[in-house]
C-alpha positions in Angstrom: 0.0 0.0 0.0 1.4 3.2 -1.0 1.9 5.9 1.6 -0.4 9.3 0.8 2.7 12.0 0.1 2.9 15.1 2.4 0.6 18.2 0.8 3.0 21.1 0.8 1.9 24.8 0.0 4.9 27.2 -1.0 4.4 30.9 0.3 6.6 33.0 -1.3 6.7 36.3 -3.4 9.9 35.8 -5.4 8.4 33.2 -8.4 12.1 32.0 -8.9 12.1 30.9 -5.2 8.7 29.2 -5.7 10.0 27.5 -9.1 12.6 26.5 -7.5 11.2 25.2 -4.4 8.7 23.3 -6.3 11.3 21.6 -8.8 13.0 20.0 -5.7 9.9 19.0 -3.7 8.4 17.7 -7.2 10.8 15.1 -7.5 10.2 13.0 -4.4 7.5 10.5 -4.6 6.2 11.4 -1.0 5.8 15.6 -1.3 3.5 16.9 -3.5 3.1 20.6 -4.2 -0.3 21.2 -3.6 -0.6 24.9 -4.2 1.5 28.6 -4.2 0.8 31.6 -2.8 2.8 34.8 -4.0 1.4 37.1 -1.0 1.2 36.2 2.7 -2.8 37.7 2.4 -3.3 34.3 0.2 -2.0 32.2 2.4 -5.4 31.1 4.3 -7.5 31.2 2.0 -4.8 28.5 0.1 -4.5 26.6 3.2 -8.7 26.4 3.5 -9.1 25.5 0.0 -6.0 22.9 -0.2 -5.4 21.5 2.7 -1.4 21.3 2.9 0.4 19.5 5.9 2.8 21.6 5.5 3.6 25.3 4.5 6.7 27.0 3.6 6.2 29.9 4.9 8.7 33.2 3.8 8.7 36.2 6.2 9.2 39.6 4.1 6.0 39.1 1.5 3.7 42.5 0.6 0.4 43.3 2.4 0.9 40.5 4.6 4.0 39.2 6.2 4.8 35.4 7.1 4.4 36.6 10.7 1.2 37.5 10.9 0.2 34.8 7.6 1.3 32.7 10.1 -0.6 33.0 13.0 -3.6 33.2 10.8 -3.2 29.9 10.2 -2.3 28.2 13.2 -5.3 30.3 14.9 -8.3 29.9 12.7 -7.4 26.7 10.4 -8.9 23.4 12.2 -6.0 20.8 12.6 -3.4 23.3 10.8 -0.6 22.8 8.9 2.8 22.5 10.3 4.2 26.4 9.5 8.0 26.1 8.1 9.8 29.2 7.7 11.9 29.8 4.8 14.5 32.7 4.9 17.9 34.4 3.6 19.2 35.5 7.4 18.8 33.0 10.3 19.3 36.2 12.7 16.6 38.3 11.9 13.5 39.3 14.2 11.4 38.3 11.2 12.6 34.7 11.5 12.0 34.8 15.9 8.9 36.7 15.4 7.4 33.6 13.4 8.6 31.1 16.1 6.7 32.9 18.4 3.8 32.6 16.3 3.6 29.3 16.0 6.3 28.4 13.1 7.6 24.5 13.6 11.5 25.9 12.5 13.1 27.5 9.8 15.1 26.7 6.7 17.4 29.0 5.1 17.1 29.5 1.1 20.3 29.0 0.1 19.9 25.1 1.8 20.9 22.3 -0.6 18.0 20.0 -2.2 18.2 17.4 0.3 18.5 19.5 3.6 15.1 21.1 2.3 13.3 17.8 1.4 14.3 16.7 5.2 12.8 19.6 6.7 9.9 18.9 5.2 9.8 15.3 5.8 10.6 16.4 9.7 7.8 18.3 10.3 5.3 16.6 8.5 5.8 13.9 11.0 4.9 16.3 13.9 9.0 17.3 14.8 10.3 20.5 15.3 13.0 21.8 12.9 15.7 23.0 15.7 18.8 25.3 15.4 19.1 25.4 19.5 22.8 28.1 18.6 20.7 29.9 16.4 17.7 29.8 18.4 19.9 31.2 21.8 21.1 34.1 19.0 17.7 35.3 18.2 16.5 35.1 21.8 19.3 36.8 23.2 18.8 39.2 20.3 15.2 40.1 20.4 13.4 38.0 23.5 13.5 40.0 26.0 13.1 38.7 29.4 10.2 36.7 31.0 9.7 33.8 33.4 9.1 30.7 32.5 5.2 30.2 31.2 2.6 27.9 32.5 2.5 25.2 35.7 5.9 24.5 37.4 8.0 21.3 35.9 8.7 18.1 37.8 12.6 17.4 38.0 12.4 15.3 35.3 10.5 17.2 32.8 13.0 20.2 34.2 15.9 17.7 32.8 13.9 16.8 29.7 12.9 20.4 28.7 17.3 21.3 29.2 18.1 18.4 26.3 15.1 19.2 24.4 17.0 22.9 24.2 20.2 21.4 23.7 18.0 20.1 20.7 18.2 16.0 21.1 15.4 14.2 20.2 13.0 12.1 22.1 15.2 8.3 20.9 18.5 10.8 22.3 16.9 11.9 25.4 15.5 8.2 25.8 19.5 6.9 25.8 20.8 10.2 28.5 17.9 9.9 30.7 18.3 5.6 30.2 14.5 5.8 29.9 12.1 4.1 27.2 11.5 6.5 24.2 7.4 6.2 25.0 8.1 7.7 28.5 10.5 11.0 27.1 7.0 11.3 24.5 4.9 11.5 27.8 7.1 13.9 29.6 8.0 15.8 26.2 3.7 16.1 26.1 3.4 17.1 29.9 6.1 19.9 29.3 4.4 21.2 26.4 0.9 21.4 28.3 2.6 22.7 31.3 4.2 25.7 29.3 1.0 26.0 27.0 3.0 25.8 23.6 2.5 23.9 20.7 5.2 22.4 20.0 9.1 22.0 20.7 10.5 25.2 19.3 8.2 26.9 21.6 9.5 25.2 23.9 12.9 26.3 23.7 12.6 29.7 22.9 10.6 29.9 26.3 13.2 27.9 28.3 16.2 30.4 26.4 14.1 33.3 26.9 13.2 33.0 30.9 17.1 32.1 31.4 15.6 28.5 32.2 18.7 27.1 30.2 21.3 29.1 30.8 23.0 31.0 26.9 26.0 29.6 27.3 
């Protein structure tokens, strides 16, 4: 039985970009371009009519930026896509702003074929794409300072939430914590409800931003 492929919608003004972007998803049997959007104002209305798992989100589009396209999605689209940023400076405020907004990670434009295919693949399975260096850059750069959100953390999701930053995944936390991979998933699912985020990059920036886990 042949797996459905991942729906992916490509948000970006520059129609080389878009080419470009939909040559290299185009020839993988499991993405399939679904749809384009050359303005971040026809983003939901795309995502309504196509149903994508995943967008590829830019940040600097006319009338309506990837920031705000992207929390119109993630706050009026039932079951949403899985936002992926795609952008020419990792340390730019656009790029934080739309983590904070609900973005899954980000992928810079001048990645090679297979990095972007990855990222796709990655969070079309419900992962977070995470840079945890570039991540501590754009908080220390434009986070400003809060507390730590949400209901206070065991010890052990305390320890969880710290490798999560340091940006292992659940089978990697599993093997430092010597736990089963089903029990990092609960605790991983109890940190997230705890902080109120929606994923792991909220997460992070969170635990980077409230001094949580430490800059250095």
């Amino acid at each position: 039985m042949t797996a459905t492929p991942v729906r992916v919608l490509i948000a970006d003004d520059d129609e080389l970009v878009r080419v470009g972007l939909r040559a290299v998803l185009g020839a993988e049997a499991d993405l399939e371009v679904v749809g384009e959007a050359a303005d971040g104002a026809a983003v939901l209305p795309a995502v309504t009519r196509l149903r994508p798992d995943v967008v590829l989100m830019d940040v600097r589009m006319p009338a309506l930026d990837g920031i705000q396209a992207t929390r119109l999605v993630l706050t009026r689209v039932d079951d949403p896509p899985r936002v992926l940023v795609v952008t020419t400076f990792e340390n730019d405020e656009h790029v934080y702003a739309a983590l904070r907004a609900g973005a899954s990670g980000f992928l810079l434009k001048r990645a090679r074929p297979a990095q972007i295919v990855d990222a796709v693949r990655l969070v079309a399975r419900g992962d977070s794409l995470l840079f945890p260096a570039a991540i501590r850059r754009l908080t220390a750069a434009y986070g400003g300072a809060a507390g730590l959100p949400g209901a206070p953390l065991t010890e052990r999701e305390a320890g969880v939430l710290r490798l999560m930053a340091a940006g292992l995944s659940n089978a990697e936390i599993a093997a430092e914590l010597v736990l089963g991979v089903e029990t990092v998933k609960t605790h991983v699912g109890n940190v997230l409800a705890k902080l109120g985020v929606r994923d792991r990059t909220q997460a992070v920036i969170a635990a980077y931003r409230s001094g949580f886990v430490p800059p250095g």
